[in-house]
N, C-alpha and C positions, 0 to 999 in steps of 0.2 A: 558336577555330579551328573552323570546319565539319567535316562529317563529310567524308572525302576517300577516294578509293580509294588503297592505295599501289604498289605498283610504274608505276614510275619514280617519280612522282611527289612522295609524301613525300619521299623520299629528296632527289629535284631540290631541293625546299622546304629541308630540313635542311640540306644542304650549300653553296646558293647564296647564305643568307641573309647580308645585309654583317658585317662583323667588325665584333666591338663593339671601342669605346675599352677598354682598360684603365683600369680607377681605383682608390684608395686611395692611399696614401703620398705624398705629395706636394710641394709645391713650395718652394721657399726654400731650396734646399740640404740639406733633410733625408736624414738618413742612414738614416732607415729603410725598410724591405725594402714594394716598390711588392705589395704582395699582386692577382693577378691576377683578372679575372673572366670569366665564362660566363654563358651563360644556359641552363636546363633549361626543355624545352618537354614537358608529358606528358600523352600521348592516352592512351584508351581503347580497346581490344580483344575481339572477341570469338570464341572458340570455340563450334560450335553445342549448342542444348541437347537435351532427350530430348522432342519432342513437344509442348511447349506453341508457344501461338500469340504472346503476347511475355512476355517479364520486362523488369520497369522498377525502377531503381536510381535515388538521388536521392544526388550527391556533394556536398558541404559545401565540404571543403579536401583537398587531398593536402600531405603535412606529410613533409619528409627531414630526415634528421641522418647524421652523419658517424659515428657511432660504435652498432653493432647494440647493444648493451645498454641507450641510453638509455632511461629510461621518457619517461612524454607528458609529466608535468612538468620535464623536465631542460633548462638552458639550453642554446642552440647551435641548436634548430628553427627550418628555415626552413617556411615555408608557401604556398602558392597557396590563396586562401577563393573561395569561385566565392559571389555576389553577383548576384542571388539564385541560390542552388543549383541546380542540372543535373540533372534529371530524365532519365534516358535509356532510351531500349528497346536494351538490349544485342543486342538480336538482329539489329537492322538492322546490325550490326559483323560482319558476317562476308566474307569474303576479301578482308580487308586493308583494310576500309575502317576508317576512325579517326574519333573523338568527340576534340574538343582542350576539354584539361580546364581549359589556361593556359599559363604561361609564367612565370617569374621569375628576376631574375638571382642569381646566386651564388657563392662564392669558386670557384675552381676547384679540384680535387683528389677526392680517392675519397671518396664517401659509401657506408652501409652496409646504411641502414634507410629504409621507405617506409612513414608509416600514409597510410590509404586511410578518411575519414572521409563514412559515409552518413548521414543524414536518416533519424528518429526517424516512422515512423507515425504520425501524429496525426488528430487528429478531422478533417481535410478531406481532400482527395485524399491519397490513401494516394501517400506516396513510394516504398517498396519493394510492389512487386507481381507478381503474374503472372497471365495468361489462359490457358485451357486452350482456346479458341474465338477466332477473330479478333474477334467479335462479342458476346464473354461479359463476365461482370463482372469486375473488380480482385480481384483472390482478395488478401488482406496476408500479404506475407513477413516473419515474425516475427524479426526482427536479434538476433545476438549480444549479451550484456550488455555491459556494457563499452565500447560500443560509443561512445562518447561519447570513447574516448582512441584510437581507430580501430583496422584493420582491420591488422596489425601484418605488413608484409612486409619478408624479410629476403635482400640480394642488392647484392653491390658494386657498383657502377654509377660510372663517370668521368664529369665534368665538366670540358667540357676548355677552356682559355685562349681567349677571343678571338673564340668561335665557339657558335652554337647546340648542345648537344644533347639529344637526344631519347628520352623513355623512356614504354614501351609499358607499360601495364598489363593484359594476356592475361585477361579472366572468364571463366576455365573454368565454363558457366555448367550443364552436364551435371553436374558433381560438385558443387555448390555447392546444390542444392535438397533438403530432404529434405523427403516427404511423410509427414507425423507418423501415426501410426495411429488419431489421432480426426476424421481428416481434414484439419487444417490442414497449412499450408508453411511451414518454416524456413530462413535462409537463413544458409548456412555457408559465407561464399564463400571458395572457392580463389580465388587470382591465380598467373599468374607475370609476372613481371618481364623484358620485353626491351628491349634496347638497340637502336636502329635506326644501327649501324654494320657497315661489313660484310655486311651482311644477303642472303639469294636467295629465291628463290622457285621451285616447282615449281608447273606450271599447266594445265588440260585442259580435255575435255568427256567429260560425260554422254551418255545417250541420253533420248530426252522423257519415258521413263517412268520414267526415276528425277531428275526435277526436282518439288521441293516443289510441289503445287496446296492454297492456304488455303482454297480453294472449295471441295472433294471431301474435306479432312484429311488428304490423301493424304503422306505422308513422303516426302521424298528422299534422294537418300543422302546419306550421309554419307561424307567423304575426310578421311581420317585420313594423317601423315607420322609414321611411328613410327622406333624404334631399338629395337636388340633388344626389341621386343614391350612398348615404353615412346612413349604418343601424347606428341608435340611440339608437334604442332600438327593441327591440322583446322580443316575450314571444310562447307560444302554448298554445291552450285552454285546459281545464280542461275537468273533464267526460262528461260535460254535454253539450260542446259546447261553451265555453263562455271565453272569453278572456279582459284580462287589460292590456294596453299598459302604465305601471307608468310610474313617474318621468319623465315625459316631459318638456322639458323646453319652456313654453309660448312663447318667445325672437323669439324663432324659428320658431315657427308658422308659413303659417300650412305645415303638415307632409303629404307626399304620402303614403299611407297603403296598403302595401305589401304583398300576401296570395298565397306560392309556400307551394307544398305537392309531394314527390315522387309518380308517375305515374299521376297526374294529369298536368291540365296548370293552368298558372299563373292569380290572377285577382288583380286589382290596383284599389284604390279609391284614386284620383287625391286632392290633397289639402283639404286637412280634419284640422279644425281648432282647439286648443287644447288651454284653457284658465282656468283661477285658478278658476272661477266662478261654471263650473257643469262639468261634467264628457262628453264629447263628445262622444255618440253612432252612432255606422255606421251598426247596424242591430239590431235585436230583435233574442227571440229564438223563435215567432211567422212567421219571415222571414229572416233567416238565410242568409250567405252568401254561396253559393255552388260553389267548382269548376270542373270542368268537366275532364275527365278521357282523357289520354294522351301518345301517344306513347313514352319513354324517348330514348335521344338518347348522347351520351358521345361528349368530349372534352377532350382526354388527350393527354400526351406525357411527355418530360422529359427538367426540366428546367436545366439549368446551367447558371454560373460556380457553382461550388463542393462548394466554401466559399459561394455562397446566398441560399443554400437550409435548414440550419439551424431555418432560419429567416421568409423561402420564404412561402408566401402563393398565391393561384389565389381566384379571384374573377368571378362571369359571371354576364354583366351588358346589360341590355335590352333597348333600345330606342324604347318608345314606340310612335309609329306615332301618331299624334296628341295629346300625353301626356307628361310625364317626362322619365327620363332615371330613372332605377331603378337596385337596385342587383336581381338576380333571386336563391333564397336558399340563404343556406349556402357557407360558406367560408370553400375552400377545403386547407390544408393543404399537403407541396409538402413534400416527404418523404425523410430524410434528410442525408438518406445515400447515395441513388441511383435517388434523383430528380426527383422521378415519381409524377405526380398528375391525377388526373381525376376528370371532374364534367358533371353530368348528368343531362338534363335539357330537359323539354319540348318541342315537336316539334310542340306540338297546338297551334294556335295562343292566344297571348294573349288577356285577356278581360278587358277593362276599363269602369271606372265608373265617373263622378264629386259627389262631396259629395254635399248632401243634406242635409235640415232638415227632409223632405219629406219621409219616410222608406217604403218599400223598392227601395234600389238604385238601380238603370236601367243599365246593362252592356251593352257593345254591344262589338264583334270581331274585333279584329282590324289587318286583313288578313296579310296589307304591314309591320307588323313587325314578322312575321312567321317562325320560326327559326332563326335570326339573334340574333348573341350575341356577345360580346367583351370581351374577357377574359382581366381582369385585373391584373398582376401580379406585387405584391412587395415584397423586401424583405429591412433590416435594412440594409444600408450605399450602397444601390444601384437603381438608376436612377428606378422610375414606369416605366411600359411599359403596352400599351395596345394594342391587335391585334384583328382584326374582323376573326368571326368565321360564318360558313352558315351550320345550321344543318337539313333545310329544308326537306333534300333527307335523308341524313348518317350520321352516328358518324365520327368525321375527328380526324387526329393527328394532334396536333398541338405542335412542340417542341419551348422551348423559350426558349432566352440567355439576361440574365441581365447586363450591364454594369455599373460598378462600377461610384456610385455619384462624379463630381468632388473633 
């Protein structure tokens, strides 16, 4: 399957597809129980990452089973082998567009577990990579050990009788890079797992000066659909200003919408509602969303112990007075040799909005939250921590120590 934008579309695609025959159990008067089938089709997704110009992954097979504890040897795996492997720029995958990784039929009923098998770096075109320059060379993303029994994702998903369905594999590709302290990239990838049922979308415009330029390096923003101060999804807009926030899940309704850009400050539209009925707009390209330009000022220092910086990433989370708490950017990634992190963030005050039907939406300053932030720091099999940071005046140091989860 090509790379496809989705709304309407996938969905049209998912749902229109003819009904498969059922088979098994069969004819001559056998009494045994007709076991029904499906087909599972599953694309590729992406979240934007933190500045570089592409990352490229190279997939093998995606491999499910019906029960989370199988190991890779256990019988009952099904598989899609992609033949020859799928090399992709995750990056061209942002709002909403999908990478089809295949297709295969399978019983119907609930599976548990997704490995996500990538291609080994080897002596020719590096399969896992990243460019820091449109025009620079293949930097090699050094893979997971193990890597050979995949990329191990854990999340129920239905397969349902008779009919296509469709599972989204989200590359949080921000969280998923670390840059090692001798200067090489590691790649630790997060995924999550969506189902493209039910699904909405929240959709907008920028102004021209927070649209990505690869010519100038220039960053644009980043739109973020968060829940209590927890990203769900994000995307960046395209050349023209215009952004889709897919696969949202309805349930959750509604979402705070998120809009940080390097040298700029941050603006929030407060509970913006997200429903399978029509695509949710929060501007036009007649009245864009603009954010206003910004002194940046840092957060760093150096986390420990040595065992959580593998794992460890910070967060910086904003309380915004009179609205929600929210992340502010990207997720910095702490460097996993030497525990450095840093995150740079606005000293403008932030600007809040209520969503409306009404376009366009009314910001206003919201002074008493003016440099205040919380760096949130975790890392796998130790206790979160969160500590207040005041960037009002200056960039501060702020070193942190993780303690190990009971």
């Amino acid at each position: 399957m090509p790379s496809v934008s989705w709304f309407p579309r996938a969905l049209i695609v998912a749902t229109a597809t003819a009904a498969l025959a059922a088979c098994g159990g069969g004819g001559g008067g056998s009494s045994q129980p007709v076991q029904q089938q499906g087909t599972l089709r599953v694309s590729l997704t992406d979240s934007p990452s933190c500045g570089y110009a592409n990352v490229f992954v190279t997939v093998e097979k995606v491999r499910v089973h019906q029960s989370a504890s199988a190991n890779d040897n256990a019988a009952g795996w099904s598989e899609i082998v992609l033949s020859p492997a799928k090399r992709v720029d995750v990056l061209t995958l942002t709002n909403g567009v999908l990478e089809g990784l295949g297709q295969m039929p399978l019983t119907a009923g609930q599976y548990q577990q997704v490995r996500l098998v990538l291609a080994e770096n080897g002596s020719g075109a590096l399969a896992n990579a990243l460019r820091l320059e449109p025009t620079g060379p293949d930097i090699p993303l050094a893979t997971p050990s193990g890597q050979q029994s995949g990329l191990k994702l854990i999340r129920p998903f239905t397969v349902e009788p008779n009919r296509v369905s469709d599972l989204i594999l989200d590359f949080l590709v921000c969280d998923s890079i670390v840059r090692r302290g001798n200067g090489t990239y590691a790649l630790k990838p997060v995924i999550q797992i969506l189902e493209a049922v039910n699904v909405a979308a929240i959709a907008g415009n920028v102004g021209a000066a927070h649209v990505p330029n690869a010519a100038s390096g220039q960053e644009g923003a980043l739109v973020t659909a968060q829940k209590d101060g927890v990203v769900l999804r994000a995307t960046v807009p395209d050349a023209v200003g215009e952004f889709t926030l897919a696969y949202l899940d309805p349930t959750k309704s509604p979402y705070d919408i998120v809009f940080t850009q390097p040298s700029f400050g941050t603006a929030v539209i407060a509970s913006v509602p997200a429903t399978t009925s029509a695509v949710t707009r929060v501007s036009t390209s007649g009245g864009p969303i603009l954010l206003y330009a910004s002194v940046m000022r840092t957060a760093s220092g150096i986390l420990g112990p040595e065992g959580a910086r593998s794992t460890a990433v910070v967060r910086a989370r904003q309380a915004i007075v009179g609205g929600p708490t929210v992340q502010v950017g990207p997720v910095a990634n702490v460097s996993d040799t030497t525990g450095a992190y840093s995150v740079s963030l606005p000293a403008l005050a932030p600007r809040l909005a209520a969503y409306s039907t009404t376009l366009p939406l009314s910001f206003s300053s919201v002074a008493a939250s003016t440099g205040l932030y919380a760096l949130r720091a975790s890392a796998s099999g130790y206790a979160m921590q969160d500590l207040s940071v005041n960037l009002s005046a200056s960039s501060v140091v702020q070193n942190i120590t993780l303690l190990p989860t009971p």
